[in-house]
Every structure is written in C-alpha cells, then in structure tokens.
N, CA, C and O atoms as CSV, one atom per row, in Angstrom:
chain,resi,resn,atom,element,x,y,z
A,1,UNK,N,N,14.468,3.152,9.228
A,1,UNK,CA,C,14.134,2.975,7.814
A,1,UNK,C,C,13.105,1.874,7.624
A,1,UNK,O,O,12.569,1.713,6.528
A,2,UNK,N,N,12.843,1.171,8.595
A,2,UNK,CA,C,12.261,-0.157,8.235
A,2,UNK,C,C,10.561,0.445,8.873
A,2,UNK,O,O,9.557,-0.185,8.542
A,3,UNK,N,N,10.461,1.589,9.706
A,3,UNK,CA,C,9.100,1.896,9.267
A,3,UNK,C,C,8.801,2.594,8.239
A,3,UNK,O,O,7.694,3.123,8.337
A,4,UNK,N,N,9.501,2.859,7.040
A,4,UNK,CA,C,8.774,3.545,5.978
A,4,UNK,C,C,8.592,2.377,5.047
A,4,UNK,O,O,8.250,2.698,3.909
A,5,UNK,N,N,8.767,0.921,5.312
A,5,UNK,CA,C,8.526,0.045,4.591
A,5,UNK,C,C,7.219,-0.571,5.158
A,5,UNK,O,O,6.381,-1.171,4.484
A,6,UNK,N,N,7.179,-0.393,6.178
A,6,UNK,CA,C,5.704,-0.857,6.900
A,6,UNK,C,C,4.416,0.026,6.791
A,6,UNK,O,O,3.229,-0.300,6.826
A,7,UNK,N,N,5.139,1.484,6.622
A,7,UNK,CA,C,4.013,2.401,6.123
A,7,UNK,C,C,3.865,2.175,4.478
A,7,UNK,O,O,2.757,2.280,3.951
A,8,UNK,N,N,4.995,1.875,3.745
A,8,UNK,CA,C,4.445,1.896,2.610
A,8,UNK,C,C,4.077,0.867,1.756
A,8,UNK,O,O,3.777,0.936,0.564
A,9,UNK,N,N,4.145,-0.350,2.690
A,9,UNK,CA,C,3.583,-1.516,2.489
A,9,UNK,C,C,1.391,-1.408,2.251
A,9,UNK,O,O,0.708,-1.985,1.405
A,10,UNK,N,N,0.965,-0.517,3.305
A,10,UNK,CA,C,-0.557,-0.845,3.227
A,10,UNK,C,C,-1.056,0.763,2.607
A,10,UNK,O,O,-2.169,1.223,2.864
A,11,UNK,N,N,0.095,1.580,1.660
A,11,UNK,CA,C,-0.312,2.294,0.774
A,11,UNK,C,C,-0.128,1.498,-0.441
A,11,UNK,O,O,-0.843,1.968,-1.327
A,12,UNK,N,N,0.478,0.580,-0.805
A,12,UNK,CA,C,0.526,-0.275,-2.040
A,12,UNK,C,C,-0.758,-1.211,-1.637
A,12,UNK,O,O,-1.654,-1.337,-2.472
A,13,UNK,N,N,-0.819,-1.597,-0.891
A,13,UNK,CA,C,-2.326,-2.303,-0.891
A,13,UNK,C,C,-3.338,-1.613,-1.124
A,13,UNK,O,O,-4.143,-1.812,-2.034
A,14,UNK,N,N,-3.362,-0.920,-0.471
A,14,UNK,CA,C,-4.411,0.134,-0.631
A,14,UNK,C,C,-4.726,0.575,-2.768
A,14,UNK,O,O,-5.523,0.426,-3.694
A,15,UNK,N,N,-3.729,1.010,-2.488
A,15,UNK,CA,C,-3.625,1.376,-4.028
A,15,UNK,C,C,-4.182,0.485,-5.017
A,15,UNK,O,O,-5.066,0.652,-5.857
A,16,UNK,N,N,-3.382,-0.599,-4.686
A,16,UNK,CA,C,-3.874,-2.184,-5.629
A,16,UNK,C,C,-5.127,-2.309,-5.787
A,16,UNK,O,O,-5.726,-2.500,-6.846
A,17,UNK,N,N,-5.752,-2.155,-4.235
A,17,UNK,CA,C,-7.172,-2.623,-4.035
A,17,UNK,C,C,-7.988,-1.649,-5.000
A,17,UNK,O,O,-8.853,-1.983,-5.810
A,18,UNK,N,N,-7.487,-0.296,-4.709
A,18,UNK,CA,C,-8.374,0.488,-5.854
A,18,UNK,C,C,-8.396,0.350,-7.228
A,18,UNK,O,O,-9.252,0.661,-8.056
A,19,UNK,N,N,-7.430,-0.112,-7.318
A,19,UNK,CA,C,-7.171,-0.351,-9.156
A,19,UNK,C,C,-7.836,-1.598,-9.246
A,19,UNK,O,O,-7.983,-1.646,-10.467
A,20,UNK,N,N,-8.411,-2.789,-8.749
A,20,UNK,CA,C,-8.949,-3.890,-8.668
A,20,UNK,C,C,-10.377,-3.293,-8.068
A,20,UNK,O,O,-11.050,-2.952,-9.041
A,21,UNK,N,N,-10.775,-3.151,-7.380
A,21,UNK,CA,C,-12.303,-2.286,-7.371
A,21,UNK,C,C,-12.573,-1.529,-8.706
A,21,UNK,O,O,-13.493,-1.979,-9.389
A,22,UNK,N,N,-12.101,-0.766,-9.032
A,22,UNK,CA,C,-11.993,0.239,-9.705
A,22,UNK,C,C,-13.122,1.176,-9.530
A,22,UNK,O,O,-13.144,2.238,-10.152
C-alpha cells in the first residue's frame, strides 16, 4: 500500500505544478 502513496505523491505534484504554470 505504501507504493500507491509514492506513486501518488508526484501525480499531486505534478498536478499542482500545472495549476501554478497554468
């Protein structure tokens, strides 16, 4: 379980970053 927190750790970054780029 603790790699779907590591995978979905640098899709929330990811994400962030786009909404801050925009």
């Amino acid at each position: 379980q603790h790699s779907l927190l590591l995978l979905s750790l640098p899709v929330l970054a990811g994400a962030i970053t786009m909404l801050l780029t925009d």
